[in-house]
C-alpha positions in Angstrom: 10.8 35.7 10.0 7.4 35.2 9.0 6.6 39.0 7.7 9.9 39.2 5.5 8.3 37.9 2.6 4.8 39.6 2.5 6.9 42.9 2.8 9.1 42.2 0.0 5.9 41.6 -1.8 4.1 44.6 -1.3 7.2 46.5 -1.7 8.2 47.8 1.9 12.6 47.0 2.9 12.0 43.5 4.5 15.3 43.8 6.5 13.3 44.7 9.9 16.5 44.5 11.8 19.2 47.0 11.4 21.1 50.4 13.3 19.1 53.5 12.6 15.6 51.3 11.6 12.7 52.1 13.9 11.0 49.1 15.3 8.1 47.1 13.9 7.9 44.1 16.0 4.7 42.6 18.0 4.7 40.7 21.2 2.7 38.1 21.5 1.6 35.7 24.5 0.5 32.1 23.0 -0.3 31.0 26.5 -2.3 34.0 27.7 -5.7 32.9 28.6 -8.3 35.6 28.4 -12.1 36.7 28.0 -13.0 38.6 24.8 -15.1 42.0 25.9 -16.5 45.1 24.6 -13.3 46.6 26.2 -11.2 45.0 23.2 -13.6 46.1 20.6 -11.5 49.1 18.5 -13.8 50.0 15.8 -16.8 51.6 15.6 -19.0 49.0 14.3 -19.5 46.7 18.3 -21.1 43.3 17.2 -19.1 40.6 17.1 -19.8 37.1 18.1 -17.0 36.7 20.3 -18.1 38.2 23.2 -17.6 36.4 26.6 -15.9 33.8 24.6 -12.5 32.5 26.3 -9.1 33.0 24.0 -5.7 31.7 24.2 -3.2 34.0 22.6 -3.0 37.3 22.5 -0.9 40.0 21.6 0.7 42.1 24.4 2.7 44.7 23.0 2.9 46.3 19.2 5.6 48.8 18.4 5.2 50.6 15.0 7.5 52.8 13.6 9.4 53.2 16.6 6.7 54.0 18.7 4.2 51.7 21.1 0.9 51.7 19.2 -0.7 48.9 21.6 0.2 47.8 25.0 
């Protein structure tokens, strides 16, 4: 598991996987070929030097404390 350490670290239960635990896990595409847009912008500041740039990768589904946070 790659995020069992840095969770031990800064002090949050780094078993991720047990009964009764709500789900943290993110879903990620490494093949997924995409174009990076305003549409994927989430912050208030909008510059970024990525724009129209093509991507591989990219993350298709986040669950956070049991609930979906981005799909």
């Amino acid at each position: 598991m790659l995020t069992s350490k840095p969770r031990g670290i800064m002090g949050f239960d780094p078993n991720l996987f047990a009964a009764g635990k709500e789900a943290e896990i993110t879903v990620l595409d490494p093949d997924l070929e995409w174009t990076f847009g305003k549409e994927h912008v989430h912050s208030r500041s909008i510059n970024s030097p990525y724009y129209g740039e093509k991507l591989k990768g990219k993350i298709e589904l986040t669950i956070s404390r049991g609930q979906i946070a981005i799909q």
